[in-house]
C-alpha positions, -999 to +999 in steps of 0.1 A: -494-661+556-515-670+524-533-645+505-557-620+521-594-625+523-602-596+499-574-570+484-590-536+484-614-523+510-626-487+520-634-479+559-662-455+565-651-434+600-680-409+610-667-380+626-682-394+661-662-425+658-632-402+662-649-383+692-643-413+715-650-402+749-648-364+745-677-340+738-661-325+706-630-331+687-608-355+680-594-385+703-560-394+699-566-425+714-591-435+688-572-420+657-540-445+672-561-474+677-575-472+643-538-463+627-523-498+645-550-518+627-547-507+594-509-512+601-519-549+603-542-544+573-514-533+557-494-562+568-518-585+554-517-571+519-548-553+519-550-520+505-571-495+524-591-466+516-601-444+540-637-414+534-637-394+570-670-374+581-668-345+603-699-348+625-676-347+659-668-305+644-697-297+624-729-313+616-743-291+580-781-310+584-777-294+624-768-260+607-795-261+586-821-270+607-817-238+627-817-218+601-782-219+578-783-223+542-785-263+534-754-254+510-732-229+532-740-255+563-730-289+545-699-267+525-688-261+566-689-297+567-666-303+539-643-283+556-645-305+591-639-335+575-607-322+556-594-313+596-603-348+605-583-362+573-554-342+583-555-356+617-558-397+606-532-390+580-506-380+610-516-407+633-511-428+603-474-412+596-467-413+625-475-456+626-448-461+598-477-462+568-476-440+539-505-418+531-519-395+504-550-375+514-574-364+480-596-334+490-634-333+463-629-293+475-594-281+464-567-272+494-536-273+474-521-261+507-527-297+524-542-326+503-541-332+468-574-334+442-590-362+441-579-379+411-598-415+407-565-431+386-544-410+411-560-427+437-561-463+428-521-459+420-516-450+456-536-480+468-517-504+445-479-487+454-491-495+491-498-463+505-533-459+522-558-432+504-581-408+531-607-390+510-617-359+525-646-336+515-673-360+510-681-360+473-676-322+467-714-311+467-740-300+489-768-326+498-749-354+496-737-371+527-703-390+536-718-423+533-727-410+496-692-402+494-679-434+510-702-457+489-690-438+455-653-436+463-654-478+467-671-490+434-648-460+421-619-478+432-628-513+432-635-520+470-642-557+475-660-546+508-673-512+524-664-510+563-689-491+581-674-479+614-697-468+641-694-449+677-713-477+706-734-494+676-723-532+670-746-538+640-778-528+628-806-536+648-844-538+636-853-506+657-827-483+677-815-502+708-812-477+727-848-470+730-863-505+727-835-528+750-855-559+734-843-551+698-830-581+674-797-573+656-794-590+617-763-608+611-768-606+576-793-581+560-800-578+524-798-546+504-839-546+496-849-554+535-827-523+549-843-499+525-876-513+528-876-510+563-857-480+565-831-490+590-803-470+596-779-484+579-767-450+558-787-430+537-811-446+509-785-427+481-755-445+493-773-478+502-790-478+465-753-472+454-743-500+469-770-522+459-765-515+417-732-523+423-731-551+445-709-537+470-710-556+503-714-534+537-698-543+568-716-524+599-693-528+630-686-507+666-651-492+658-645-494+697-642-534+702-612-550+700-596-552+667-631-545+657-617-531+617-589-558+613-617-584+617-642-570+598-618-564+574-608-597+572-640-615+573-646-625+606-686-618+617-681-588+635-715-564+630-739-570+601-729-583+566-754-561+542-754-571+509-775-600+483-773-627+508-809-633+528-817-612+562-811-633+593-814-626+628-784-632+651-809-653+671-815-672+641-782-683+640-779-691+682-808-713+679-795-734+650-762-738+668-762-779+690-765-772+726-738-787+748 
């Protein structure tokens, strides 16, 4: 099959991408979808990481805002990502891959610490790594989290999986239908224009280290084995120049 396009990457799920269709929780559909993919990642030779949030239980900034303590609220969060962990790592068992979930908060009870050295052992012995509990402290996010974990481990790419958003656009299409999405988008142009790509934390993180971004819909077909393996799927952020996918059509010969 000849050697993979990159050997080590980490997929960002937010906790909406495991919603699916429901109002709350947790899809099994979704978590199995996602479970038969990285059993082809796995296939492939890639090693995969995996940081989970928890939006789809409990949102901390929501909490917050009407009136929790920042710390107590985004503390709750920890706590929902750690269910949604436990969750992918079953769907994942239960696909024939071998998984070892690292909490930042310690549950002796359920996942192990999070052990950077621990960590990167799994990855090489073949089994695949969720991180659960963001980074372990208040006011960061799980993009933070996800952003850190790769250059800690040595990600050759971050996969940013998003619920009904193919890419990132230069204003929200769902308010402005006439909205251009980037195919690639460099690390200076997303910050400076303050699209919502993740936070400015995790995207500066990114940035110093020259971690490439991948921002894909989780819900198309094969959407993380093709990201994953370098197919265009989304937007490519990272050192390369910002182009418009229209940039691209109108370069293309017409028939």
């Amino acid at each position: 099959m000849g050697d993979p396009p990159v050997k080590r990457v980490l997929l960002k799920l937010s906790g909406e991408s495991l919603q699916g269709d429901l109002r709350y929780g947790i899809d099994p559909a979704v978590l199995n979808s996602i479970a038969a993919q990285l059993k082809k990642l796995q296939e492939m030779g890639i090693q995969v990481a995996i940081v989970v949030g928890g939006g789809n239980i409990f949102r901390g900034a929501e909490a917050a805002a009407a009136g929790m303590d920042h710390a107590t609220g985004d503390y709750a969060g920890m706590l929902a990502t750690i269910i949604n962990a436990l969750a992918l790592q079953d769907a994942l068992e239960r696909s024939g891959l071998t998984v070892r979930t690292q909490s930042a908060i310690p549950v002796s009870a359920v996942a192990e610490p999070y052990i950077r050295r621990r960590a990167i052992r799994h990855l090489e012995k073949g089994r695949v790594v969720v991180f659960a509990a963001g980074t372990g402290n208040p006011y960061m996010t799980t993009d933070t989290a996800a952003a850190l974990r790769a250059i800690e481990i040595g990600a050759d790419v971050l996969l940013m999986a998003k619920k009904n958003v193919d890419g990132v656009y230069e204003a929200d299409p769902s308010k402005d239908p006439l909205a251009r999405k980037f195919r690639t988008l460099s690390y200076l142009d997303a910050l400076n224009r303050r699209l919502h790509v993740m936070d400015s934390t995790a995207l500066s993180l990114c940035m110093e280290n020259s971690l490439p971004i991948v921002v894909f819909d989780v819900r198309a077909p094969r959407s993380v084995e093709r990201a994953a393996a370098g197919q265009h799927t989304g937007t490519v952020v990272s050192d390369l120049d910002t182009v418009l996918e229209e940039e691209v059509a109108s370069t293309k010969p017409q028939p």
